[in-house]
TORKOL-4160 file (C-alpha; in steps of 0.2 Angstrom, whole numbers, padded with zeros to 4 digits, m for minus):
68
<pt num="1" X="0042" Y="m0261" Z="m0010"/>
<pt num="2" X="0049" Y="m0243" Z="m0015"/>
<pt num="3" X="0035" Y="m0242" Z="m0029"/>
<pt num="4" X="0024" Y="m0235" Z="m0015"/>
<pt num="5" X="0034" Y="m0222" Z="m0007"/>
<pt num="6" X="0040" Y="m0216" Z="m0023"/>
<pt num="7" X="0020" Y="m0213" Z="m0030"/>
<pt num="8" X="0021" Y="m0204" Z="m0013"/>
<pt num="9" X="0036" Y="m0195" Z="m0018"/>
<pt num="10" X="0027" Y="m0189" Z="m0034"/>
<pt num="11" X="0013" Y="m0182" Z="m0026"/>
<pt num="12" X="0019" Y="m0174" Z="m0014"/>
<pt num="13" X="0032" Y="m0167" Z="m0027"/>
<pt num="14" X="0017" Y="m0161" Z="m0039"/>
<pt num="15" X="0008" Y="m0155" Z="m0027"/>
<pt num="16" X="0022" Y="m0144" Z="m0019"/>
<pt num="17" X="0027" Y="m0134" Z="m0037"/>
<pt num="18" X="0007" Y="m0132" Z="m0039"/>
<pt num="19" X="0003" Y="m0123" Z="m0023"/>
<pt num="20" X="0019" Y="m0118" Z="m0016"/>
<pt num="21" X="0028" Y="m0109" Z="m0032"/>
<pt num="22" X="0014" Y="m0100" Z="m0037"/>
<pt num="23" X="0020" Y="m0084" Z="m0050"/>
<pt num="24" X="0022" Y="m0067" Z="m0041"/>
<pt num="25" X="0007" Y="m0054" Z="m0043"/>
<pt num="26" X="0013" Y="m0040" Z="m0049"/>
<pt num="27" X="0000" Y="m0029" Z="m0043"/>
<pt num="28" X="0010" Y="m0023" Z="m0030"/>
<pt num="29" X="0005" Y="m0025" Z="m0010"/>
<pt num="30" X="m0013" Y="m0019" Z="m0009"/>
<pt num="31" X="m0015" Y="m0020" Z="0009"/>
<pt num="32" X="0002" Y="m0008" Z="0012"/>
<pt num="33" X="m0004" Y="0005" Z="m0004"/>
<pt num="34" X="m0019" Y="0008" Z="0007"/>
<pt num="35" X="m0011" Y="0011" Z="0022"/>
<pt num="36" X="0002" Y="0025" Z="0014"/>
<pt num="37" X="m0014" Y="0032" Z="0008"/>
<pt num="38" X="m0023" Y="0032" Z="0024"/>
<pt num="39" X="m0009" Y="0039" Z="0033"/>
<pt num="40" X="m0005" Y="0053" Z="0020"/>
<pt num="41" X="m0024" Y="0059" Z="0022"/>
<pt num="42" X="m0020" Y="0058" Z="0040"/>
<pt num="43" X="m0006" Y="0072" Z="0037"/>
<pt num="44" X="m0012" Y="0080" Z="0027"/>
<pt num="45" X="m0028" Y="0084" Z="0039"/>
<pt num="46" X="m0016" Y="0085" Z="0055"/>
<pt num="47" X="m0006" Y="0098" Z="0046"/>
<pt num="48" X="m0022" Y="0109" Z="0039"/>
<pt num="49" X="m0029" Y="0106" Z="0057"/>
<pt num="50" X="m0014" Y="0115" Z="0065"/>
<pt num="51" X="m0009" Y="0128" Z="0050"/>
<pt num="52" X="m0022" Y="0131" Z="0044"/>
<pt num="53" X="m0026" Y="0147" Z="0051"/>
<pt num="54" X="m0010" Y="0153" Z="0048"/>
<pt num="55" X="m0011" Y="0149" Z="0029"/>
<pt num="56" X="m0028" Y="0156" Z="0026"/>
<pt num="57" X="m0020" Y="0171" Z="0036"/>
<pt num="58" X="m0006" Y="0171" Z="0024"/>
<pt num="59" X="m0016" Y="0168" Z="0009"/>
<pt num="60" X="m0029" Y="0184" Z="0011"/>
<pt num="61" X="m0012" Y="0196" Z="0015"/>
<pt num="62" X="m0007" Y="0190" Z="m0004"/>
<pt num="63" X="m0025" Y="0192" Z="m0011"/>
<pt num="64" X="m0026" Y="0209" Z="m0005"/>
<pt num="65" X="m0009" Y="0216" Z="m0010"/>
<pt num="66" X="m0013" Y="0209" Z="m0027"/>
<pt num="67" X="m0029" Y="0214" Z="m0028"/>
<pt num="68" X="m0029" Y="0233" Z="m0022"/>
């Protein structure tokens, strides 16, 4: 009577280390690498929006004293 539930028991048992214990990818997390990327563009382009008049100001001044 136990011969059943014990195939059962194996079945379930191979099935569980093939599916559920599946080895690590040690790619990294895709989905989150992109993200930082995105939002470091997003920075980046914030930061030239707001100074970058103010840097291209700054940046002729030391052409200038350099040049003449």
């Amino acid at each position: 009577m136990n011969k059943p539930l014990t195939n059962f028991a194996f079945v379930v048992h191979v099935w569980a280390t093939r599916t559920l214990k599946k080895p690590r990818d040690e790619r990294g997390d895709v989905p989150g690498w992109v993200m930082i990327t995105l939002m470091s563009a997003g920075i980046v382009t914030a930061l030239t929006a707001i100074a970058g008049p103010r840097l291209a100001t700054m940046l002729d001044a030391a052409l200038a004293s350099v040049g003449g």
